[in-house]
N, CA, C and O atoms as a GROMACS GRO file, in nm:
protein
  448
    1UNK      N    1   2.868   0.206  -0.921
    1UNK     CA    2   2.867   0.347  -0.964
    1UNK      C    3   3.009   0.392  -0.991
    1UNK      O    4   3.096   0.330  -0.930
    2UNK      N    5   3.054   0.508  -1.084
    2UNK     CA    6   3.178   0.531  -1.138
    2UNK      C    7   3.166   0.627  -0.948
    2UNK      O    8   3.076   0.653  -0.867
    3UNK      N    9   3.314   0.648  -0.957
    3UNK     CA   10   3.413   0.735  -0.864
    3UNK      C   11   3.401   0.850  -0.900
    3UNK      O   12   3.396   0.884  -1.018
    4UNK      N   13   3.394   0.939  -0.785
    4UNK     CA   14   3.351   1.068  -0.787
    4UNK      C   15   3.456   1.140  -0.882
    4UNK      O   16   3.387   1.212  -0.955
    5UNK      N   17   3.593   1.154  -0.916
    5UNK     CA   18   3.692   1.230  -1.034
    5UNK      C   19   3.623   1.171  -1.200
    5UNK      O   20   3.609   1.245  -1.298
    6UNK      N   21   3.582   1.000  -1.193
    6UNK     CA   22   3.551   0.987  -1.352
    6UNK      C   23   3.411   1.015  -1.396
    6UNK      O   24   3.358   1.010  -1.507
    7UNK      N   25   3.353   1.054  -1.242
    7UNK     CA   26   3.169   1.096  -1.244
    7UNK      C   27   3.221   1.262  -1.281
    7UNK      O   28   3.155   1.317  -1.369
    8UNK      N   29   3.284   1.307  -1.245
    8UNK     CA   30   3.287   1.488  -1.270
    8UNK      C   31   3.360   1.507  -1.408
    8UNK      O   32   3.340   1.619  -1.456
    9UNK      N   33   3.434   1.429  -1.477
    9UNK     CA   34   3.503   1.435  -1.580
    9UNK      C   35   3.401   1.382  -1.672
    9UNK      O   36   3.392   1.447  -1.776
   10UNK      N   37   3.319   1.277  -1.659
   10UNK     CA   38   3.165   1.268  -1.753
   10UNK      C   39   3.117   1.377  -1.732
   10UNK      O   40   3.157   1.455  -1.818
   11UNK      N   41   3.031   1.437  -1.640
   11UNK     CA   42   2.945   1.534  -1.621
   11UNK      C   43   3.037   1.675  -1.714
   11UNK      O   44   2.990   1.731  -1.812
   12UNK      N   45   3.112   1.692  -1.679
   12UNK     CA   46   3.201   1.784  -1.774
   12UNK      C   47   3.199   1.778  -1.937
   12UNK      O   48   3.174   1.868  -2.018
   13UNK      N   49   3.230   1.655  -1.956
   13UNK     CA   50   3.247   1.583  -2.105
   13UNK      C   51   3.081   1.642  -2.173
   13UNK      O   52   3.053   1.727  -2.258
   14UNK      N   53   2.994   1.544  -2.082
   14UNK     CA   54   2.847   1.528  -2.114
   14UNK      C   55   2.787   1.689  -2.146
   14UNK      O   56   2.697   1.707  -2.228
   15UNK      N   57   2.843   1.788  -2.080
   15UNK     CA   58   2.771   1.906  -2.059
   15UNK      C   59   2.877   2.017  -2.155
   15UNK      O   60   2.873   2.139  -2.144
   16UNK      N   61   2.952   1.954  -2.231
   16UNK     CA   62   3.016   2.005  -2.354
   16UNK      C   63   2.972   1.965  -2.477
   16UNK      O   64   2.933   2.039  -2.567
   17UNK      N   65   2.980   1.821  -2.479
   17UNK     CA   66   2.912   1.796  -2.608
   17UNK      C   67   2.774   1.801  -2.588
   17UNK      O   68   2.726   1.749  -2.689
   18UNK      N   69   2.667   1.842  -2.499
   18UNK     CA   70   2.505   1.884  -2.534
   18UNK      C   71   2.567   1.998  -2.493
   18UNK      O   72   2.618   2.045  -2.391
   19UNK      N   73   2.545   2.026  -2.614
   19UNK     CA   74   2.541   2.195  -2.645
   19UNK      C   75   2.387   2.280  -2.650
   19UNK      O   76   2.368   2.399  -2.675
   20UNK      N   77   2.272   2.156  -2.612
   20UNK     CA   78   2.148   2.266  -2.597
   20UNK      C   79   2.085   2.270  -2.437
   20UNK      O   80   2.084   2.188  -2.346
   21UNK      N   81   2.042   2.384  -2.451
   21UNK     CA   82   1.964   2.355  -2.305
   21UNK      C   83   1.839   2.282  -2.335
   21UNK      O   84   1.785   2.254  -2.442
   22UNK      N   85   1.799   2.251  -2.172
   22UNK     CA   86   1.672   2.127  -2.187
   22UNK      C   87   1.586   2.188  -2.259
   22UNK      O   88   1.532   2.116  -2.343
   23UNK      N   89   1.537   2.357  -2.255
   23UNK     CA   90   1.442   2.398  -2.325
   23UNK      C   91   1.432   2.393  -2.438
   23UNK      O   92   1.322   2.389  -2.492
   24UNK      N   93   1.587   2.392  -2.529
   24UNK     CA   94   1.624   2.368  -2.654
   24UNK      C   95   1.576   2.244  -2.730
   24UNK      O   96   1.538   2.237  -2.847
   25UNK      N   97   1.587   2.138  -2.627
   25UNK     CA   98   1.644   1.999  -2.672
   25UNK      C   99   1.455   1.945  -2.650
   25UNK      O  100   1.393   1.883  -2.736
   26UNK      N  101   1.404   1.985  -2.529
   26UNK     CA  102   1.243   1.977  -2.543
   26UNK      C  103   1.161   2.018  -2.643
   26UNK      O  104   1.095   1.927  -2.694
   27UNK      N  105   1.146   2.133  -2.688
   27UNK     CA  106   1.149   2.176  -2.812
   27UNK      C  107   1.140   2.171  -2.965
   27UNK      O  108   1.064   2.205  -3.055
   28UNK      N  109   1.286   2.098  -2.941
   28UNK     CA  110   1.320   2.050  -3.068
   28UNK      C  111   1.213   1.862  -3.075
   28UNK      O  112   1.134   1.823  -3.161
   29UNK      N  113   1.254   1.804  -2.968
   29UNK     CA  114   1.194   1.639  -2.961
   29UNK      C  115   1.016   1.655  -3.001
   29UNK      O  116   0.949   1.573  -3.064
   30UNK      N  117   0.976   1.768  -2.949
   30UNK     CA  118   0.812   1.808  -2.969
   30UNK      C  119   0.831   1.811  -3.114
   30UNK      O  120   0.821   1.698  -3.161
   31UNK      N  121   0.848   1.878  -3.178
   31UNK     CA  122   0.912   1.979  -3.316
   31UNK      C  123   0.900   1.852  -3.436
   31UNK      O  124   0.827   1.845  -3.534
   32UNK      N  125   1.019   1.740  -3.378
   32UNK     CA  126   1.053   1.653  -3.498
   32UNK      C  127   0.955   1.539  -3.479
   32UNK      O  128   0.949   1.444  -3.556
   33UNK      N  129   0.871   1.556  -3.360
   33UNK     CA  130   0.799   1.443  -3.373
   33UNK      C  131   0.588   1.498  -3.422
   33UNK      O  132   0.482   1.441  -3.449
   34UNK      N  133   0.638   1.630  -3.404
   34UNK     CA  134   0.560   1.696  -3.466
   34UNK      C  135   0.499   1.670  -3.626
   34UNK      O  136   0.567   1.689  -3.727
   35UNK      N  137   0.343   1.618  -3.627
   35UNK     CA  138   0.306   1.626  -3.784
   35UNK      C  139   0.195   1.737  -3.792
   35UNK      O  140   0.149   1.810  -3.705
   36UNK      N  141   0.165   1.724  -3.927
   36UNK     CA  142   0.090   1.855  -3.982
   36UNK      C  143  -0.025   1.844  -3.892
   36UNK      O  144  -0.085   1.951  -3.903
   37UNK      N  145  -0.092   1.762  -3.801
   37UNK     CA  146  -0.273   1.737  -3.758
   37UNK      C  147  -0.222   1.787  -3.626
   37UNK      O  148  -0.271   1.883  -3.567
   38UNK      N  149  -0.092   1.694  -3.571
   38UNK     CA  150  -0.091   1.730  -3.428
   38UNK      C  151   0.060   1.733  -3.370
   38UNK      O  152   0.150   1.718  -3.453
   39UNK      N  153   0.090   1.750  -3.249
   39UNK     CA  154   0.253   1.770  -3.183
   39UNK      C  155   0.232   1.647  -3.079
   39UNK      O  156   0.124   1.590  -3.088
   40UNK      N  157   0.302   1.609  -3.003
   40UNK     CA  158   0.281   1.488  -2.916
   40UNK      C  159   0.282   1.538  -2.788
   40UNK      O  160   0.316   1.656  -2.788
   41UNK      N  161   0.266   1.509  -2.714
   41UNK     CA  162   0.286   1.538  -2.530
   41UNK      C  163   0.443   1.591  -2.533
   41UNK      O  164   0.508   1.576  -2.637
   42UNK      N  165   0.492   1.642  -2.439
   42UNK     CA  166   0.578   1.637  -2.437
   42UNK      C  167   0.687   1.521  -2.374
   42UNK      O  168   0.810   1.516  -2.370
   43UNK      N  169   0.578   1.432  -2.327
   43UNK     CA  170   0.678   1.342  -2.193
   43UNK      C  171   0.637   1.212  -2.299
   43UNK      O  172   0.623   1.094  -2.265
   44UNK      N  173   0.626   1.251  -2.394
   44UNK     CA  174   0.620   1.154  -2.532
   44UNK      C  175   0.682   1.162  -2.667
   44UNK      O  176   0.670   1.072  -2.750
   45UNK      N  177   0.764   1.296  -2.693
   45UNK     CA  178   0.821   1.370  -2.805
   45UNK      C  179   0.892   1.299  -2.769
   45UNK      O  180   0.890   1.252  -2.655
   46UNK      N  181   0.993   1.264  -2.878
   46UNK     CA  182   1.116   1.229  -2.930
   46UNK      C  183   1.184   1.110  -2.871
   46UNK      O  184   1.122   1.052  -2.781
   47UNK      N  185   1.310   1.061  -2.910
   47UNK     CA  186   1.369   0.892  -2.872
   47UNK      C  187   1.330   0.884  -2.741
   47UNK      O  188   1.253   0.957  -2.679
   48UNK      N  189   1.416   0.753  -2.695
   48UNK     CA  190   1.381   0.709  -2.561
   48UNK      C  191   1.497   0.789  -2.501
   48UNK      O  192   1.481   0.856  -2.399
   49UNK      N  193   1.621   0.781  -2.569
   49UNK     CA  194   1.741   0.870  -2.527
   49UNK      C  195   1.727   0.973  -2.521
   49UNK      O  196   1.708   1.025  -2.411
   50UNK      N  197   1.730   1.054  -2.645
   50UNK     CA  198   1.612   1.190  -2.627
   50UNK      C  199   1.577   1.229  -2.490
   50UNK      O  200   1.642   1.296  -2.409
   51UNK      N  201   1.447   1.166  -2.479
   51UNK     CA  202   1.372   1.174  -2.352
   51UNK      C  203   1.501   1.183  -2.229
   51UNK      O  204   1.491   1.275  -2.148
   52UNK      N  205   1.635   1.072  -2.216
   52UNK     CA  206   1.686   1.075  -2.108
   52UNK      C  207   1.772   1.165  -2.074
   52UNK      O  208   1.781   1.219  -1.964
   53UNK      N  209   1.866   1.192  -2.210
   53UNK     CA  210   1.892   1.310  -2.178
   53UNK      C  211   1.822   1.464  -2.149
   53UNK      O  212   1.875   1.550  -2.078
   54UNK      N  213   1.741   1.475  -2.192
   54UNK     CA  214   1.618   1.619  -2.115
   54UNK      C  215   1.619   1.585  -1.972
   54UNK      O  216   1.620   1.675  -1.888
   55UNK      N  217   1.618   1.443  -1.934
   55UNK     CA  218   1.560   1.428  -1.761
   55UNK      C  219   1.732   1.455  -1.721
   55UNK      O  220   1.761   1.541  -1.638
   56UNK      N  221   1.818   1.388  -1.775
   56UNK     CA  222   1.946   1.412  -1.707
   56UNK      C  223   2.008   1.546  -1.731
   56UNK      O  224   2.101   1.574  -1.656
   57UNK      N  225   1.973   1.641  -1.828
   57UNK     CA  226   1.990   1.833  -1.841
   57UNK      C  227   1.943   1.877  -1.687
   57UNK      O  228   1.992   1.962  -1.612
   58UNK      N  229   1.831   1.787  -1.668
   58UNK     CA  230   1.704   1.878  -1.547
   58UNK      C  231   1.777   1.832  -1.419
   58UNK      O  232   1.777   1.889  -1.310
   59UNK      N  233   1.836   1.728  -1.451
   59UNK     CA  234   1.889   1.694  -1.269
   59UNK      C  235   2.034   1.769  -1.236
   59UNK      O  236   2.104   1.839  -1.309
   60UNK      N  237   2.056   1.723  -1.079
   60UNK     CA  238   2.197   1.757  -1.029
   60UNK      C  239   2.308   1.666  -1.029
   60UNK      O  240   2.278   1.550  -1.001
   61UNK      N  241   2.444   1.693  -1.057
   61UNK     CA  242   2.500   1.588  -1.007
   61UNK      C  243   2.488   1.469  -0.960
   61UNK      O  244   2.484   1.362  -1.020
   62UNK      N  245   2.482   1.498  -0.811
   62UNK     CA  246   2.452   1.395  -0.744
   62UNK      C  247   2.326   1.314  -0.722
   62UNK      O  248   2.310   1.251  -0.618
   63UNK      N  249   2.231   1.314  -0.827
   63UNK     CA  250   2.101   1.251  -0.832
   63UNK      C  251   2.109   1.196  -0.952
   63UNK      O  252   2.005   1.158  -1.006
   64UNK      N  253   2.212   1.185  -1.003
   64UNK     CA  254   2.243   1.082  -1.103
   64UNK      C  255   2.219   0.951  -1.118
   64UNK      O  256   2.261   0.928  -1.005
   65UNK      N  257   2.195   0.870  -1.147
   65UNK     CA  258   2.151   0.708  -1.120
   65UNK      C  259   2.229   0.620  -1.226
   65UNK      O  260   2.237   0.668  -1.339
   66UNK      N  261   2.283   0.504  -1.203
   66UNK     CA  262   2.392   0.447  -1.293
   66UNK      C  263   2.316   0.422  -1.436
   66UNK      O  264   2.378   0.369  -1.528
   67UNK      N  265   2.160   0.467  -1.454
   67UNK     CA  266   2.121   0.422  -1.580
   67UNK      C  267   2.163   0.561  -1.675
   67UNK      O  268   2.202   0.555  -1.791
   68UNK      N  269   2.147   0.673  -1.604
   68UNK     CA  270   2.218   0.824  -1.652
   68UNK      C  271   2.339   0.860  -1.680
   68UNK      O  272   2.391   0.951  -1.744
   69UNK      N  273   2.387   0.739  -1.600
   69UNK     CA  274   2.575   0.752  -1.621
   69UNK      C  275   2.581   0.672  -1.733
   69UNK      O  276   2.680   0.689  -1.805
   70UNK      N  277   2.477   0.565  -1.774
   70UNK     CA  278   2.546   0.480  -1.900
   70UNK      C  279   2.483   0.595  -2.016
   70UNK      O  280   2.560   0.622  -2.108
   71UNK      N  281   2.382   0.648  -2.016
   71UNK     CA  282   2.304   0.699  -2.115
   71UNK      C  283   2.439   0.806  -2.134
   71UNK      O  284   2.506   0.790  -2.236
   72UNK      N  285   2.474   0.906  -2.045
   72UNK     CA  286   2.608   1.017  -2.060
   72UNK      C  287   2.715   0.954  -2.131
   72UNK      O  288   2.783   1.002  -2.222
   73UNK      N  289   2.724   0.825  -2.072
   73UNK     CA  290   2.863   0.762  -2.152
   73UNK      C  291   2.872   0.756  -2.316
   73UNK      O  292   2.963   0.794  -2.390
   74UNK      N  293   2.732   0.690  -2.349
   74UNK     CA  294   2.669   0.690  -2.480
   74UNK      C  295   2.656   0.811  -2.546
   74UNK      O  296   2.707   0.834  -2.656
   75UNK      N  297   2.584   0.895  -2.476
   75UNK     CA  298   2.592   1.033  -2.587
   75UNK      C  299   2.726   1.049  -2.601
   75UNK      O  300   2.748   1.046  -2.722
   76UNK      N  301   2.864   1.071  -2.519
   76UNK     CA  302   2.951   1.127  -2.516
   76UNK      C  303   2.999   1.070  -2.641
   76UNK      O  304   3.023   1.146  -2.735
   77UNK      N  305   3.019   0.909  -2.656
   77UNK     CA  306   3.087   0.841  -2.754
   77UNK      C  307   3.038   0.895  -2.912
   77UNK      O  308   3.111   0.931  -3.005
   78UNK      N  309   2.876   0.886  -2.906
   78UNK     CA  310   2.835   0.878  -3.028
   78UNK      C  311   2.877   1.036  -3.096
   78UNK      O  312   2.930   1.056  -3.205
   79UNK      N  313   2.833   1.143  -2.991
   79UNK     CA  314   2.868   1.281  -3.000
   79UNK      C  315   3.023   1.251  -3.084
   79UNK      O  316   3.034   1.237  -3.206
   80UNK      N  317   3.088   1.248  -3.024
   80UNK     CA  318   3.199   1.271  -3.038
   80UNK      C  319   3.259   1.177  -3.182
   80UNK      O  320   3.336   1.223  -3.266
   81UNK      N  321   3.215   1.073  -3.182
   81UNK     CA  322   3.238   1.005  -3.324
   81UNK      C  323   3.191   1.060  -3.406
   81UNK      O  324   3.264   1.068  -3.504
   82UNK      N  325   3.040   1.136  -3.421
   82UNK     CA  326   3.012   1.185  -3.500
   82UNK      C  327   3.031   1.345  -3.546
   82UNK      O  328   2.957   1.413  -3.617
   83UNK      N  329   3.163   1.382  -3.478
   83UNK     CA  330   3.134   1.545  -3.517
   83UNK      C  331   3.353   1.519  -3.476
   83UNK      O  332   3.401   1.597  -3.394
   84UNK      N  333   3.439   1.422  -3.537
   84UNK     CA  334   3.527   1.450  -3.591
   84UNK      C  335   3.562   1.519  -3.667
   84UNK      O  336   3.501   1.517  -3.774
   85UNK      N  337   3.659   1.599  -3.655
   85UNK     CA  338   3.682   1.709  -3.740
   85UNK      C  339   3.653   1.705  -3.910
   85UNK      O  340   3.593   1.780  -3.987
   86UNK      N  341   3.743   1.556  -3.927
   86UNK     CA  342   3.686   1.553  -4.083
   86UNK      C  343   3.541   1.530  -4.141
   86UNK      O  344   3.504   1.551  -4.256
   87UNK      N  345   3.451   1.472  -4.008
   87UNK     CA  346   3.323   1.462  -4.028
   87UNK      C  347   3.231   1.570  -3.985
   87UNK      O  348   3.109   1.554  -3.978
   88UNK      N  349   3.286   1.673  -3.960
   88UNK     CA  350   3.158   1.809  -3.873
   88UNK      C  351   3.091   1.794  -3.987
   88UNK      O  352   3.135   1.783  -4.102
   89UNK      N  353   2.957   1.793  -3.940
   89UNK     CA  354   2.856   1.795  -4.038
   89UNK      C  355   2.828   1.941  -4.102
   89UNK      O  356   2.834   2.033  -4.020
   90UNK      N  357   2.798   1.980  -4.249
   90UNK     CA  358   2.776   2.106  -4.292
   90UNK      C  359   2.667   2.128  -4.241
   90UNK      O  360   2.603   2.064  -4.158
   91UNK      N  361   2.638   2.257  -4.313
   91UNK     CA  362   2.485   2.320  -4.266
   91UNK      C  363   2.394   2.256  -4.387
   91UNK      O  364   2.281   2.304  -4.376
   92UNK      N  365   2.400   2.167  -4.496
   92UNK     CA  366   2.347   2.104  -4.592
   92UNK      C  367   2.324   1.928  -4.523
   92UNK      O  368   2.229   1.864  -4.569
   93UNK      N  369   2.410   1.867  -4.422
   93UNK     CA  370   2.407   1.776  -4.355
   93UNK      C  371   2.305   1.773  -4.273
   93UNK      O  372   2.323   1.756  -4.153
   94UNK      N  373   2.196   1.787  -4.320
   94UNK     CA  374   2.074   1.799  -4.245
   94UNK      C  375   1.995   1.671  -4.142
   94UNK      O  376   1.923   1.693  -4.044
   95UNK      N  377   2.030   1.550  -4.193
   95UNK     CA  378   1.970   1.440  -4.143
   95UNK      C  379   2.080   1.391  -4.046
   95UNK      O  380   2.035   1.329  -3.949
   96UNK      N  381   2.235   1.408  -4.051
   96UNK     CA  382   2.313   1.393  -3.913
   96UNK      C  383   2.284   1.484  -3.838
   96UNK      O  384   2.279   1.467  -3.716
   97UNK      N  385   2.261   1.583  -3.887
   97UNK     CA  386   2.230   1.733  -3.787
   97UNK      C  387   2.143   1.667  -3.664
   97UNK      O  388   2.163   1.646  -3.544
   98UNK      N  389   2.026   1.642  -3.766
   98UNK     CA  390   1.886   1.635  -3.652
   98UNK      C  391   1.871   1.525  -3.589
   98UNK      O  392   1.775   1.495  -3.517
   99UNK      N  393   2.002   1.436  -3.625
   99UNK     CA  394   1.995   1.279  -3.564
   99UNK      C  395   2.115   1.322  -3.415
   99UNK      O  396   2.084   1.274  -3.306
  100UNK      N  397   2.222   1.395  -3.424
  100UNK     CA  398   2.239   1.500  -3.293
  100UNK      C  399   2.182   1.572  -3.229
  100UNK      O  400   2.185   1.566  -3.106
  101UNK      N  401   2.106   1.668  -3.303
  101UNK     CA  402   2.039   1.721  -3.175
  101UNK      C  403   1.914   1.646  -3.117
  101UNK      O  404   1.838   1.692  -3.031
  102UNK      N  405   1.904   1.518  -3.181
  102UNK     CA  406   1.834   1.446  -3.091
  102UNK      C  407   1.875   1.402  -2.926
  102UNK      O  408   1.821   1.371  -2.820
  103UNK      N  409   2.010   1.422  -2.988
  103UNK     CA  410   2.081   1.366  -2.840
  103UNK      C  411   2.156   1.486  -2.748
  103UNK      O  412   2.245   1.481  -2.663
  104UNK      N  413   2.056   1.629  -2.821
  104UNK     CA  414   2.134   1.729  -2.728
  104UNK      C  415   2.237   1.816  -2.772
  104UNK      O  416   2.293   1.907  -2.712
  105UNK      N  417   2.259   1.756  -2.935
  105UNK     CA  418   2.426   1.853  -2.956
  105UNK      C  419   2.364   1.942  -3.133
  105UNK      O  420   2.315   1.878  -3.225
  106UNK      N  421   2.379   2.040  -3.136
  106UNK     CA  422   2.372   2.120  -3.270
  106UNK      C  423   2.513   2.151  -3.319
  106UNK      O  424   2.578   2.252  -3.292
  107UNK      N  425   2.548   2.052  -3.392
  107UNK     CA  426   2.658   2.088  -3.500
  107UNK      C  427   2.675   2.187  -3.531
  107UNK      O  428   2.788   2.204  -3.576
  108UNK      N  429   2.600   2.290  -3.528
  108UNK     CA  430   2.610   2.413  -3.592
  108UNK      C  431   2.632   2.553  -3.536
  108UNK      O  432   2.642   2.664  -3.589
  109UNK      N  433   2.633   2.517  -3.427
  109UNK     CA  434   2.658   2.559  -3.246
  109UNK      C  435   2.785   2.600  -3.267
  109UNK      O  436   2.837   2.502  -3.321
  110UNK      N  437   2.862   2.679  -3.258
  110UNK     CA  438   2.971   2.717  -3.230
  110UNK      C  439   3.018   2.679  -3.108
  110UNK      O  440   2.944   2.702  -3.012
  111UNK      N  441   3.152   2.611  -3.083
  111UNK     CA  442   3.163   2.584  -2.929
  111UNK      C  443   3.252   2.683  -2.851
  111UNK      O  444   3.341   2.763  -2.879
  112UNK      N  445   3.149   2.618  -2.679
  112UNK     CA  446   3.184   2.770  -2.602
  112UNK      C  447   3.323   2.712  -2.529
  112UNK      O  448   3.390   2.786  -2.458
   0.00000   0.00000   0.00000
């Protein structure tokens, strides 16, 4: 397991770049996996990551499990590669958009 300073500096990182709350990010995974006949369960909407990050929004700190710390590590990287300054996606960038907030982050989010 990472050390409690590079576990609080993820959890920090992780809870900047998901910029939605779980209700947001639940929501949305129902939403895109949503077709015209029917919507899916919810504990069946959207990626497998998707899914992990909503369970890791819902937990605490310290009930973290090293498979949550790799999944945080991952969003952080991909987040962050993908929303370089020269790359912020527009509001016409529709298919990076929704391929982020799969993982929790809305480009379009102003940051707090």
């Amino acid at each position: 397991m990472t050390d409690a300073l590079e576990l609080d500096a993820l959890w920090e990182e992780f809870h900047r770049v998901v910029n939605m709350t779980s209700q947001e990010l639940a929501t949305w995974l129902r939403v895109r996996d949503a077709d015209e006949n029917a919507e899916p369960l919810p504990e069946h909407a959207g990626t497998p990551t998707g899914q992990h990050v909503l369970a890791i929004l819902q937990k605490r700190r310290t009930d973290l499990t090293d498979d949550d710390v790799r999944v945080m590590y991952e969003v952080v990287d991909t987040v962050t590669a993908e929303t370089e300054a020269e790359k912020e996606p527009l509001a016409d960038d529709e298919r990076r958009r929704h391929r982020l907030m799969t993982l929790g982050h809305d480009a379009l989010r102003p940051p707090q």
